[in-house]
N, C-alpha and C positions, 0 to 999 in steps of 0.2 A: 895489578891483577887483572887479566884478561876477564870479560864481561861472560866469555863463552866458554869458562872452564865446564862449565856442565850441561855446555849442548849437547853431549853423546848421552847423559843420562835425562836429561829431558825429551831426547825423541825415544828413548827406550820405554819411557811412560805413557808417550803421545799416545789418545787412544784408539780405537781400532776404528776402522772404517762405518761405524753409525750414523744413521739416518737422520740425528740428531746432530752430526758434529759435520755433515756434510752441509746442512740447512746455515749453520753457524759459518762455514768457510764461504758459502757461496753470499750471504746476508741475505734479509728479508726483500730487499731490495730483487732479487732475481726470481726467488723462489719462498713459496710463503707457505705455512699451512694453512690447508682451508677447513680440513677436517681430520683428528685427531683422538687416535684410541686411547690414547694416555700417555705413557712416555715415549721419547722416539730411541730409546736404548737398542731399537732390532739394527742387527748387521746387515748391511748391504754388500751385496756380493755381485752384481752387476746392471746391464743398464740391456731394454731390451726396447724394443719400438713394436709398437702395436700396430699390428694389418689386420683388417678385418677382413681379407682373403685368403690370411695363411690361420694357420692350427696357431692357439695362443698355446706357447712351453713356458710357464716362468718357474725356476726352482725357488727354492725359500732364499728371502732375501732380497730378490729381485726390484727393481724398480722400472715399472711399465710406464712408457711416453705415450701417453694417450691421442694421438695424432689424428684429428678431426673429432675427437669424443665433445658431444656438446648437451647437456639437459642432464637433471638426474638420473631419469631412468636410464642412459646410457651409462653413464659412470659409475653406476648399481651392477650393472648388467657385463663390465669389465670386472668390478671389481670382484665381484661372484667366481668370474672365468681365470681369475688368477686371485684365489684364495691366499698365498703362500706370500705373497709378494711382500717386501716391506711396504711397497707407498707407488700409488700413481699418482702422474704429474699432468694435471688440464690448463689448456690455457684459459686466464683472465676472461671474461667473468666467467667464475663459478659457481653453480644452480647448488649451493649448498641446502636444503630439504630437510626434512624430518628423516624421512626414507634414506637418505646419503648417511646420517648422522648414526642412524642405527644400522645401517650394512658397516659401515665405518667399526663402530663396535663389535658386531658381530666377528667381522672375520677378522679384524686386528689390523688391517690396512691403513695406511692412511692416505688422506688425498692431498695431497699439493697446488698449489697454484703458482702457474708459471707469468712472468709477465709477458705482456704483447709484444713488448720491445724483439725478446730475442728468439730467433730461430731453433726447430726440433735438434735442428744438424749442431746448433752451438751448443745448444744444452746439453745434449750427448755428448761432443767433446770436452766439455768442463767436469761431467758427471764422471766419465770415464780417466778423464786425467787425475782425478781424487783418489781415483780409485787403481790406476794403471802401476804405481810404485809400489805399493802392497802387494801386487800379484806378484811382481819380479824379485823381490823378497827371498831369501833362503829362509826354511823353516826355523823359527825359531830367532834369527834377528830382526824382523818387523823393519816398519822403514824408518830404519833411524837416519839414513843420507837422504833421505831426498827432499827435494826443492821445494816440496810447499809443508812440511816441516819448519824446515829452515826460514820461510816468508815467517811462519808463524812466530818462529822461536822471534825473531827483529820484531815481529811487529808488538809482543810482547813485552821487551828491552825497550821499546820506543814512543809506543802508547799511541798507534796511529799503523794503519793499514797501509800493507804494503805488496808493491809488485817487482817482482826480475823480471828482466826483459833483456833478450839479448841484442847483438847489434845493429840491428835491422828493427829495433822496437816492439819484437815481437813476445808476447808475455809467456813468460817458462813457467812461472809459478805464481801465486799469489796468496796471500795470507786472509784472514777469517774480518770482518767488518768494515768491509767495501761498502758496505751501505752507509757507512759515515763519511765517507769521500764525498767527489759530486758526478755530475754524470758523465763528466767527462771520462772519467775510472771506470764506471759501469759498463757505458762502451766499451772501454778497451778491455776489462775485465768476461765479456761478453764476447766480444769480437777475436779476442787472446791477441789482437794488437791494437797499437797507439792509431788513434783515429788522426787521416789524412791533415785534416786542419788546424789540428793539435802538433802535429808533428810539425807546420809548415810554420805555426806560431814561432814554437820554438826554436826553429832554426835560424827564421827571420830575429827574433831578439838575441843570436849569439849562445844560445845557453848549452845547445851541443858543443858547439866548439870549446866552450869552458868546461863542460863537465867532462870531454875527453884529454885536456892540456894538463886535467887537473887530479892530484891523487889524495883530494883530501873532498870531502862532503862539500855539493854547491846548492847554495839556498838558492830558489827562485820566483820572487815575485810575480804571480801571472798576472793580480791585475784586472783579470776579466769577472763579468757578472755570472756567480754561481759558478765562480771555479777559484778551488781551492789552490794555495799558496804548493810545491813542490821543493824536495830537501832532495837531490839524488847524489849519488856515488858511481865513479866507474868500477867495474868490475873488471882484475890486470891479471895475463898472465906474462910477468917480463914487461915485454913492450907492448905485446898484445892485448888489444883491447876484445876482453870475450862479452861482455855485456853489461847492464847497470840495475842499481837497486835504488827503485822509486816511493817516496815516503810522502803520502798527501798530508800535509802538515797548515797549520794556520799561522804558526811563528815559528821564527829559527830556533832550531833544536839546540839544548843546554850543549856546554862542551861536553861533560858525563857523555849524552847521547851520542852527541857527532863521533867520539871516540868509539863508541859503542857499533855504529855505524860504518867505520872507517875496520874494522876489527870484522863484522859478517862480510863485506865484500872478499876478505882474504878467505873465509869459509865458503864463501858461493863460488868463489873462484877454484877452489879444490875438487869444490862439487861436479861443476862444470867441466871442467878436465876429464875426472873419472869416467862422468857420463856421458863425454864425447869416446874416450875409447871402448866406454863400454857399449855405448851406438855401432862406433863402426865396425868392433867384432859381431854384436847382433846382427846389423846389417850383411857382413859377411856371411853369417850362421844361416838367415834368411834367406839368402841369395841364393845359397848351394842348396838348401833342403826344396826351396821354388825350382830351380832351376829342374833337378830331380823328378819333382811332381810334374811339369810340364815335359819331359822328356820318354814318362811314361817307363816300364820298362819292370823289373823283378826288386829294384828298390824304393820305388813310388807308394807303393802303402805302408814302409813304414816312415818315411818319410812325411808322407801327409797324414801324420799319427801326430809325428814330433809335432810338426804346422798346426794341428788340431783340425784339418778341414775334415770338413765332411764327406765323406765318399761317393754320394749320388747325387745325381745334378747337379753338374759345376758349367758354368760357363768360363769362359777364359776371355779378360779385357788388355789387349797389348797398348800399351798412351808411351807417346811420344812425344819431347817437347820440338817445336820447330823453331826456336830461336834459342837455342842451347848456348849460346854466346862463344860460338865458334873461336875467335880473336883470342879467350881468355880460359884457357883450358881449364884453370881451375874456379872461376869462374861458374866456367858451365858444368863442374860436377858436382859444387855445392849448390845450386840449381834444380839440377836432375835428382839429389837428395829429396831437396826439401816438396818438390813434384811429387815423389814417390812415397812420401814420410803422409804428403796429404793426404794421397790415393787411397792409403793404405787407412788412412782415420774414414776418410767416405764411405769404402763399403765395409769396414768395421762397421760403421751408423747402421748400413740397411742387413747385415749379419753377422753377428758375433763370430763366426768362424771361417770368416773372410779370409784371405790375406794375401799380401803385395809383396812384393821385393823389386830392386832392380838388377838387371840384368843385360849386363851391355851397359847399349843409349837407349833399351826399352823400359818401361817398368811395367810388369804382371802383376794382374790380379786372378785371383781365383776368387770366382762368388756361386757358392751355394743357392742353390735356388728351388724351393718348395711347391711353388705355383703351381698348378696344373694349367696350361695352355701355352699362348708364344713367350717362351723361356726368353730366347733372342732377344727380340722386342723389348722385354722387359729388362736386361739387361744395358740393350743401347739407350735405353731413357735413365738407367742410374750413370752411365757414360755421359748422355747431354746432360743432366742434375750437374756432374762433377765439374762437365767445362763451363757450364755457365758460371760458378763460383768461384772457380779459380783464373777465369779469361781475365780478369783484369790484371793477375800477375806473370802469369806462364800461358802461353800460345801455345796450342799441343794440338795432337789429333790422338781417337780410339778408334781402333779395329775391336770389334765384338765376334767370338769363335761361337761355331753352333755350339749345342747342347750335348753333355757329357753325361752318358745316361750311367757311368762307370771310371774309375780310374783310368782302365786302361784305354779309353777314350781321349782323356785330357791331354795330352799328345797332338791329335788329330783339332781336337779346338782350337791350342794355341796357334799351329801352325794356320790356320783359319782366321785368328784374328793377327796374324804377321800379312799375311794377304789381304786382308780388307783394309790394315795401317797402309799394306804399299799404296794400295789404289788411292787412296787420301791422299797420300807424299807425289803419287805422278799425277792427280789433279790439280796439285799444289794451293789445296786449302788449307783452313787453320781453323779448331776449333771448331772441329768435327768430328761425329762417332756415326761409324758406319756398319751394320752387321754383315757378317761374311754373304749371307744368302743376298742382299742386296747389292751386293757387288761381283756377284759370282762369276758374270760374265766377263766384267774386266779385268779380273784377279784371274779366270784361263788368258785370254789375250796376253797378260800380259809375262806369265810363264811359257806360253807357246812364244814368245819375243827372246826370251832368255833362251830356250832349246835351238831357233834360230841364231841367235848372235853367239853360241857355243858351236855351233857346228857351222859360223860360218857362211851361211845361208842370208841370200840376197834375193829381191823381187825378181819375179822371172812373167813372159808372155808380156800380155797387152801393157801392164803397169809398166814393165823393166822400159818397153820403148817408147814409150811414153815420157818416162825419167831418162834417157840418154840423149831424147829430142830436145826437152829442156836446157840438159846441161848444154849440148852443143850448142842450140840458138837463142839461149837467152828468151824461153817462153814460157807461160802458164799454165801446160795444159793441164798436167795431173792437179794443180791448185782448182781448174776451170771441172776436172771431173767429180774431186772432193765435195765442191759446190753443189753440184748439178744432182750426184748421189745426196749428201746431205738433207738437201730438199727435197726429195723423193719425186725429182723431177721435174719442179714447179720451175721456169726458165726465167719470170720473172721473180720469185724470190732470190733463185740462185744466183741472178745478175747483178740485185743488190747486194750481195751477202761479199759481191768480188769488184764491187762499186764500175762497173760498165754497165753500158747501154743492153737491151734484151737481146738485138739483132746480133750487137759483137759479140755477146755470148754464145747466140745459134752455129755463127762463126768459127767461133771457138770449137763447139762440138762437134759439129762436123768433120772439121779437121782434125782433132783426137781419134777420132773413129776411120779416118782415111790412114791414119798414120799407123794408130796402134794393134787396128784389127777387132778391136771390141764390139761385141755386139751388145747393144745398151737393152735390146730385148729380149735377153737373153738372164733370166732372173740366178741360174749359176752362175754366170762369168759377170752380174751384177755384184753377186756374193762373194765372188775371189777377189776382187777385184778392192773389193770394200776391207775385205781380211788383211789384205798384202797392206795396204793403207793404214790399218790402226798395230799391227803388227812390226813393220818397220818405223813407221812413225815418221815417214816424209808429208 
């Protein structure tokens, strides 16, 4: 008799998404209370982040990331401003007070304590992925497939906390008393992947290679101080290997278990399948309803109804990866997913009514923006937040579009931030965001290069014979003028900057000017001269 005859009736039970059974999946270990109205039975219905510059909205339910809140009175003084909320979360130490203890009471709130270890952005991804199966939900079946279900239903059956992780080590789900693990799990349970030197342990002892050769549960002694013993399983579809199910264990599990064990991978494996196709049709769904919205046009509000964004102030951020792994086509479209899968959880963190898709080899964002002042600005700084967290896995650049004071604006942004991506891609840097108004001038250059090289159009006057003198006698000059303009004339900068002497430079220019007709004092034909140069691009 299969151990999982009554997984579908046991996630039909599972209970709803409480403030109490979130505290219990994530363990005391991450999040703790610090102050408590009584029981934690309120629903949580979402995850919101506190700016002390924007309007606090939290509907009922809510859980506010208190992000810099420090002393009682502060955490008095949020929790007053969102009465309705289930619970905010402060980080370690907490000024727990008389006054906390009785606002606490008063409004039914409660207060959290988060640990120092992890980041606002990880807690909001862990908070929100608890939370993100239940929304997608058809009314009325609750999530009975989904994956941290499923972690729980095993780690029940096994009497010992558990993670999926797919093949890349990265954690899909995980089950409820992580805090009995060690910290090696915390991490990765935090981090939603296997940490670097965990990974490289393992690899260096063999035990990936055995646990993927292998279709039955492989125990693994680690051995190390303060890290608990590992039971995993591959997780198979066919031949494919879709990911593994990780059991922190202190002995080898009974046969009963291992069977028991060997029996959820076939369930995680269903699971996974489903929720790959049911990704890539959302992703499709996403893609056409963004695309839409950024095209502007008599079907873009309802469209960005479906998306849920907001309809005023939107900035638009185009990211692109720059090492999309050309060589291996597909490859680099699982890649450009999981880029965009990120993207798209980033500015979810700084707005709930965010959203990503890709499109092309772009990925868009659309983000909401309340602030009153430089929208822009504030935009390219959640664009560098974004690269700096993900530079060490994906190389990219962001263009940031102005400010979309209307739908029928958003159009004009993206197009905005497609030009400030190009000016990035013909600088050829990495792991950069640049807002359109800061690039404005090279983003015309270099669309007045494109109306040139479509019509055909070649340097003409002092440049053209200048470039025809070169090509005939093997000379420098237009290099020698580049120079001499760059340095706004300095003849010794410019002679270092073309490694000669100051005199053979004088040389140089002289002869330029005999030959090409330029008059170097002449601040027009300084200007055309300079245009024809960054326009062609000799």
């Amino acid at each position: 008799m299969s151990v999982f005859v009554d997984y579908g009736e046991r996630m039909r039970s599972r209970p709803r998404a409480s403030l109490g059974r979130i505290l219990q999946d994530l363990g005391t270990t991450v999040l703790d209370v610090a102050a408590s109205p009584g029981d934690l039975d309120t629903e949580v219905t979402g995850v919101h982040i506190f700016d002390p510059l924007d309007e606090l909205i939290v509907p009922p339910g809510g859980i506010v990331l208190a992000v810099g809140v420090r002393g009682a009175a502060e955490i008095c003084s949020l929790i007053r401003r969102a009465p309705r909320a289930a619970g905010v979360v402060v980080k370690l130490p907490v000024d727990v007070e008389e006054e906390v203890r009785a606002t606490v009471l008063e409004t039914g709130v409660a207060v959290l304590a988060l640990t120092r270890a992890a980041s606002w952005a990880q807690v909001a991804a862990l908070l929100r992925s608890l939370l993100a199966e239940g929304d997608l939900a058809e009314p009325g079946q609750g999530p009975q497939g989904d994956l941290f279900s499923l972690a729980n239903a095993v780690c029940a059956l096994l009497d010992a906390p558990v993670t999926i992780e797919d093949r890349s080590s990265r954690v899909l789900a995980f089950s409820g008393r992580q805090d009995e693990a060690d910290q090696g799990r915390v991490e990765t349970v935090l981090g939603r992947q296997v940490p670097e030197r965990y990974l490289r342990m393992l690899d260096e002892r063999g035990f990936f290679k055995e646990l993927y050769q292998s279709r039955e549960p492989v125990y693994m002694e680690l051995s190390e101080d303060g890290v608990i013993n590992r039971t995993a399983v591959a997780v198979r579809s066919g031949d494919e290997i879709l990911g593994s199910i990780w059991v922190a264990v202190r002995e080898p599990l009974s046969e009963q278990r291992r069977r028991a064990l060997a029996d959820a991978a076939k369930i995680v494996a269903l699971q996974l399948l489903r929720e790959r196709a049911g990704a890539d049709t959302q992703r499709r769904l996403r893609a056409d309803l963004l695309s839409t919205v950024l095209a502007g046009g008599a079907d873009a509000p309802e469209a960005a109804g479906r998306l849920g964004i907001a309809t005023t102030r939107l900035c638009v951020l185009a990211a692109q990866l720059t090492d999309a792994a050309a060589a291996d086509p597909a490859r680099g479209e699982s890649d450009r997913q999981r880029f965009c899968d990120a993207l798209a959880l980033h500015v979810a963190a700084i707005h709930p009514k965010a959203a990503a898709a890709s499109v092309g080899s772009i990925a868009y964002a659309v983000l909401p923006l309340h602030s009153v002042g430089d929208e822009e600005a504030r935009a390219v700084r959640v664009a560098e937040s974004f690269l700096a967290r993900v530079g060490p896995r994906h190389a990219a650049n962001i263009g940031v579009g102005r400010l979309a004071a209307n739908l029928s604006q958003v159009a004009r942004s993206r197009a905005d931030a497609d030009r400030a991506l190009r000016v990035l891609r013909a600088r050829g840097t990495t792991g950069q965001a640049a807002g359109y108004t800061d690039v404005h001038f090279e983003s015309l250059l270099l669309q007045v290069a494109d109306v040139a090289a479509a019509e055909e159009q070649a340097p003409t006057g002092p440049y053209q014979r200048l470039l025809e003198h070169d090509a005939e006698h093997g000379t420098e000059l237009a290099a020698t003028l580049r120079a001499y303009l760059d340095a706004f004339g300095d003849v010794n900068v410019a002679s270092a900057r073309v490694h000669v002497h100051a005199n053979t430079f004088r040389y140089r220019l002289k002869r330029l000017v005999e030959i090409s007709g330029l008059d170097l004092s002449d601040p027009d034909a300084r200007l055309t001269v300079m245009l024809q140069m960054r326009i062609f691009g000799r």
